[in-house]
C-alpha positions as CSV (number, residue, x, y, z in Angstrom):
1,X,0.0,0.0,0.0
2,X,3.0,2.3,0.4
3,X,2.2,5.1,-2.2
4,X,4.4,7.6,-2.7
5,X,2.9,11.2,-0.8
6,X,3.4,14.6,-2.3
7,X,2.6,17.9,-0.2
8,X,-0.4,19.0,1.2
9,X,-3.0,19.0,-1.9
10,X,-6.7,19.3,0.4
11,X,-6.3,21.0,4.0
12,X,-9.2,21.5,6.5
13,X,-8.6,23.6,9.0
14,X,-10.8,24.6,12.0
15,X,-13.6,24.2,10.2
16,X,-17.2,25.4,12.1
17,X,-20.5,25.4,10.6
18,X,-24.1,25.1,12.4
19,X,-26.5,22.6,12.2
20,X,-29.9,22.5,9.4
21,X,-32.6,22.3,10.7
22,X,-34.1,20.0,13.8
23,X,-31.9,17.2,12.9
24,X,-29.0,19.1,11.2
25,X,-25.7,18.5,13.0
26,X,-23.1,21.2,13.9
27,X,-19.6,21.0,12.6
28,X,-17.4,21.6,15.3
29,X,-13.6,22.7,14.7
30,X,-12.8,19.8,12.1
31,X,-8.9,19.8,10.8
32,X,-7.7,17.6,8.7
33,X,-5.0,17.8,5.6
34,X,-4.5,15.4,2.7
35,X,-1.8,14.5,0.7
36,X,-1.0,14.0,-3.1
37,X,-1.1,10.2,-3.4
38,X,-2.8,9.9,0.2
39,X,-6.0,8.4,1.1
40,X,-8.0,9.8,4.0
41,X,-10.4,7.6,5.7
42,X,-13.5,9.1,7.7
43,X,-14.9,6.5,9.8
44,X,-18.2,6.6,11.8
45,X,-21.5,5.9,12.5
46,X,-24.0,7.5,10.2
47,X,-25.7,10.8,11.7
48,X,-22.7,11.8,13.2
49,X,-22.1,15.2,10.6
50,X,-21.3,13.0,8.2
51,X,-23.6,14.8,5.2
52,X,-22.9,18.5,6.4
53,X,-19.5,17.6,6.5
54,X,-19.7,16.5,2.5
55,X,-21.6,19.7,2.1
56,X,-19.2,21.4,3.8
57,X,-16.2,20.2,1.7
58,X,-18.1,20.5,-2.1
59,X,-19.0,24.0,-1.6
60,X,-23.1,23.7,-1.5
61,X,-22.1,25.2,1.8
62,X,-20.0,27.9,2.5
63,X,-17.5,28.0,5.5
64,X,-17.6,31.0,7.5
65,X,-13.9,31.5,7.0
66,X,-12.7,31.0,3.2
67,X,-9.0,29.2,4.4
68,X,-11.0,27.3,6.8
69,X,-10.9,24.8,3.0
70,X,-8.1,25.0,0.8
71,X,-7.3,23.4,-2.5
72,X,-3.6,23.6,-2.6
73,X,-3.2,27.3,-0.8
74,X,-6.2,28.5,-2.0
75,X,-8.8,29.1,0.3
76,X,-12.4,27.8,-1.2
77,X,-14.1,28.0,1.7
78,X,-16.3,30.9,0.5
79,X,-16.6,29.4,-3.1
80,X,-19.4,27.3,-4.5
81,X,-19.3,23.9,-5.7
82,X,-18.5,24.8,-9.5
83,X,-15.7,27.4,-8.6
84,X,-14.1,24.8,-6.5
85,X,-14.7,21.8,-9.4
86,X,-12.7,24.4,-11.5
87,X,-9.7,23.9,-9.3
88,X,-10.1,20.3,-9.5
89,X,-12.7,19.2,-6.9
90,X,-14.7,16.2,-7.6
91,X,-17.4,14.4,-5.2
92,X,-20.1,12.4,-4.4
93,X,-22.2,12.6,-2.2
94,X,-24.2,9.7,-0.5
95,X,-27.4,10.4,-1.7
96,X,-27.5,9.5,-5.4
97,X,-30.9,9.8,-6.2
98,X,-31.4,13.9,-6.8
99,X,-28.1,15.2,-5.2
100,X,-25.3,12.6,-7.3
101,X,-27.2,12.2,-10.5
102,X,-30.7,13.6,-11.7
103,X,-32.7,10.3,-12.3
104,X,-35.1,11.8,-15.3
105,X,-31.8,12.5,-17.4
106,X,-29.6,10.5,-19.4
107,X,-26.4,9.1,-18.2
108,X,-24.3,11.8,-20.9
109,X,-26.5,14.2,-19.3
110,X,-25.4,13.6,-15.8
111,X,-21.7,13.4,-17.2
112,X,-22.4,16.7,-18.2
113,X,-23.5,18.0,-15.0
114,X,-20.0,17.5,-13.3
115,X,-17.8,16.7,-16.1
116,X,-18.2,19.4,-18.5
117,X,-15.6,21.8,-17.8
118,X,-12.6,19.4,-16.8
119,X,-13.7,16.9,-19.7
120,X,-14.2,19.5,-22.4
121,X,-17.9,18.3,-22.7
122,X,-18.7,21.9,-23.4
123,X,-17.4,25.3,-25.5
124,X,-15.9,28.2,-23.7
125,X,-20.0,29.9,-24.6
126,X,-21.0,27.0,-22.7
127,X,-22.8,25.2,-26.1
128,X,-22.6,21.6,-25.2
129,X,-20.5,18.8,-27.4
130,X,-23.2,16.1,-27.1
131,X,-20.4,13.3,-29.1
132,X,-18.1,14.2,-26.2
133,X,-20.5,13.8,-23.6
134,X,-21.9,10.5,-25.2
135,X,-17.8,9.0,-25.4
136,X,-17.2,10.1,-22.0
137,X,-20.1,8.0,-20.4
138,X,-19.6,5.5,-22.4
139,X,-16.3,5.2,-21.2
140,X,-17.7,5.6,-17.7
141,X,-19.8,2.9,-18.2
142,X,-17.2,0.4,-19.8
143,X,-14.3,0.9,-17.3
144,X,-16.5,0.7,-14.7
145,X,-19.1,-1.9,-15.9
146,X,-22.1,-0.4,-15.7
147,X,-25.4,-2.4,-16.9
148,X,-27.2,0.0,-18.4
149,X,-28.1,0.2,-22.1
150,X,-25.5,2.9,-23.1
151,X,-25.3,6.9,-23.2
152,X,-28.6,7.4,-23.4
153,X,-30.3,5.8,-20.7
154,X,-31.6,7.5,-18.0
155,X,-29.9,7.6,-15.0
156,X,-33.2,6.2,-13.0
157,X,-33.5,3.2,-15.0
158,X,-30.3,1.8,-13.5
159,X,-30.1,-0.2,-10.2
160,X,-29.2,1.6,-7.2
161,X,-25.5,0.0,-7.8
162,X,-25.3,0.0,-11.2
163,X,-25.8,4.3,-10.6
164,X,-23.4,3.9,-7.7
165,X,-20.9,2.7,-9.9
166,X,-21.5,5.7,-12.9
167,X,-21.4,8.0,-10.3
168,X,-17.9,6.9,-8.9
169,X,-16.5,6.0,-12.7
170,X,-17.8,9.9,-13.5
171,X,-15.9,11.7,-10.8
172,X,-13.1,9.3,-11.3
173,X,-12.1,9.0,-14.8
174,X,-12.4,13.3,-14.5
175,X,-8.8,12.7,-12.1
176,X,-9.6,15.1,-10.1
177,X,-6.8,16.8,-7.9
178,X,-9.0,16.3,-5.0
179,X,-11.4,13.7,-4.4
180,X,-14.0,13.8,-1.4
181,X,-16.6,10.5,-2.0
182,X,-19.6,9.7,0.6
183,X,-19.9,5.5,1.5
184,X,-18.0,4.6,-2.6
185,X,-19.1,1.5,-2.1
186,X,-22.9,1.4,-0.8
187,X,-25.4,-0.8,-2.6
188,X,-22.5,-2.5,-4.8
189,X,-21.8,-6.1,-5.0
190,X,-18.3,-7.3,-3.7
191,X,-17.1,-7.3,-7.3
192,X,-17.6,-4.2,-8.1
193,X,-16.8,-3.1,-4.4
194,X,-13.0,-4.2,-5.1
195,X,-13.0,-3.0,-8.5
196,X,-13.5,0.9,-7.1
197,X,-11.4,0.6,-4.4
198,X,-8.7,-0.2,-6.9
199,X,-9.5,2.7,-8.9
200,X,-9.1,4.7,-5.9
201,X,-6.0,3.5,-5.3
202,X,-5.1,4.7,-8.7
203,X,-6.3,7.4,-8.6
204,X,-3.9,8.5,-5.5
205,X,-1.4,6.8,-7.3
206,X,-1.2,9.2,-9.9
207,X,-1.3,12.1,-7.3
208,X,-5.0,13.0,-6.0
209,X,-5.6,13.5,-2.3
210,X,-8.8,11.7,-1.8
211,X,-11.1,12.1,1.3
212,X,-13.5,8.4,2.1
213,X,-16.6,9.1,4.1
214,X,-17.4,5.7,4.8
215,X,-19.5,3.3,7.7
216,X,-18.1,0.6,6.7
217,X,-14.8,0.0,8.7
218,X,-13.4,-2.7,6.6
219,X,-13.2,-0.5,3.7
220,X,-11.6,2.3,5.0
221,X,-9.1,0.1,6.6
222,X,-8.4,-1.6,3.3
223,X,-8.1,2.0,1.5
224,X,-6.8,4.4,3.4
225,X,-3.5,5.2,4.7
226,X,-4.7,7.2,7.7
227,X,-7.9,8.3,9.0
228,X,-9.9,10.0,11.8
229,X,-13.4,9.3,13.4
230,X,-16.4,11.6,13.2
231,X,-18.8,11.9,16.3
232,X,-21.5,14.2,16.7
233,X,-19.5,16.6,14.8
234,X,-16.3,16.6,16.0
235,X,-12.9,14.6,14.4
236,X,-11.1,12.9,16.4
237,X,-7.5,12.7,15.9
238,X,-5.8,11.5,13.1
239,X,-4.5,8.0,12.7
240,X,-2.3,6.1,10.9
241,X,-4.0,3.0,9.5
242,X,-1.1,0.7,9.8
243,X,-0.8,1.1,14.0
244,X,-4.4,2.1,14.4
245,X,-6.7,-0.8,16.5
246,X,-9.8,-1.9,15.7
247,X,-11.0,-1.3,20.1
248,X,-9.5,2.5,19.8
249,X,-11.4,3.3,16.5
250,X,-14.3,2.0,17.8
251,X,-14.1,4.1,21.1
252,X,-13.8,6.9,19.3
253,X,-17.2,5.7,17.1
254,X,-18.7,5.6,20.5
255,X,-18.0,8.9,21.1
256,X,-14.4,8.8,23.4
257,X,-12.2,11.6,22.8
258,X,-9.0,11.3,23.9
259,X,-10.0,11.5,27.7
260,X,-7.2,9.2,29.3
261,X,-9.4,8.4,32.2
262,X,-12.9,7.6,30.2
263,X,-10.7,5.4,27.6
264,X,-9.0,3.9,30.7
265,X,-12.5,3.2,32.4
266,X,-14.0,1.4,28.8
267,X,-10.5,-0.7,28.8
268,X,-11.5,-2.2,32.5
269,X,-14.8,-2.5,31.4
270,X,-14.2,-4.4,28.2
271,X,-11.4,-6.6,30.2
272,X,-14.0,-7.7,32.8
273,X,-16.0,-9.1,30.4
């Protein structure tokens, strides 16, 4: 697994944002940086800020402070989602339906949606090149083996895994500088699950700092090369995947953070049974 890391390429820092709504949760002082060639795991269990914090990070919410995000050493905190795609932000977000692909268009459609400008799927007047948009999810579809009946089927009349997998082939074959997915993996069979992890790995391995917002445990600690834990919307610190132990990261899902004497209190616990 031993890729080889550039600089900092995606840094979080101090990052605050309030809760929506009556079941909206506040993002509370979350740092993190990621390297070129690194992959960032983000474990927990869901509800935890999990979707704010993938809000957050793709620009459909703005950070109080704009270097409270930065893309390289730009702060995009203050930028929407297509001012930061044009510095080479891709993501997906865990809802598919509505929020990573619009079900009533086509699948070169919803290639167009995030691809456009970093795929040249569209002029500089913003006319459309419907060929290029038809190769490009046709590629998607073939590299990632999609079932669907090619370009021009809509995005709704694919299985829930089957979109899974456009959506991750879309953002990935765009090699993004950064890449920030929500649960890659969710609905897929275990096929396909190993066949994205892959192309995240090669997607770091060419240089993209990639951010995985995962539940599933066993996938970040296949993927990622360090990670953190998010409860109630707070990170905990980060770890290194190699040293990390399954009992500590799942303290820190249960919501222990740091506090020598509570960890020290679960330990006995967990001992006397």
């Amino acid at each position: 697994k031993q890729r080889k890391l550039g600089g900092e390429k995606f840094t979080v820092e101090g990052l605050v944002l309030p809760g929506e709504g009556d079941f909206g949760v506040a993002l509370d002082d979350i740092s993190f940086s990621v390297r070129a060639g690194e992959i960032f795991g983000i474990a927990g269990v869901a509800g935890n800020g999990q979707n704010e914090l993938l809000l957050a990070l793709s620009g459909e919410r703005p950070a109080p402070d704009a270097r409270a995000v930065r893309i390289g050493d730009t702060g995009v905190g203050q930028m929407d989602a297509n001012a930061r795609r044009g510095l080479g932000l891709c993501t997906v977000p865990e809802e598919r339906n509505g929020h990573g692909a619009v079900v009533d268009f086509s699948l070169s459609d919803n290639a167009i949606l995030t691809a456009r400008n970093r795929m040249g799927l569209a002029s500089g007047s913003g006319l459309i090149d419907v060929g290029a948009a038809e190769r490009f999810a046709a590629r998607v579809i073939e590299a990632f083996g999609v079932k669907a009946t090619g370009a021009g089927a809509l995005a709704g009349s694919l299985s829930g895994g089957n979109l899974q997998k456009y959506i991750m082939g879309r953002e990935i074959l765009q090699q993004p500088d950064v890449l920030v997915v929500s649960q890659p993996t969710w609905g897929v069979d275990a096929g396909a699950a190993a066949a994205i992890h892959q192309a995240l790995v090669d997607l770091a391995a060419i240089g993209s700092a990639i951010v995985v917002i995962s539940q599933d445990l066993d996938e970040l600690l296949a993927i990622s090369d360090r990670m953190a834990v998010i409860n109630e919307g707070r990170l905990s610190r980060t770890l290194d995947v190699g040293a990390a132990s399954i009992d500590e990261i799942g303290l820190l899902m249960g919501g222990v953070h740091g506090d020598p004497f509570a960890t020290a209190e679960i330990t006995e616990a967990s001992h006397a049974h």
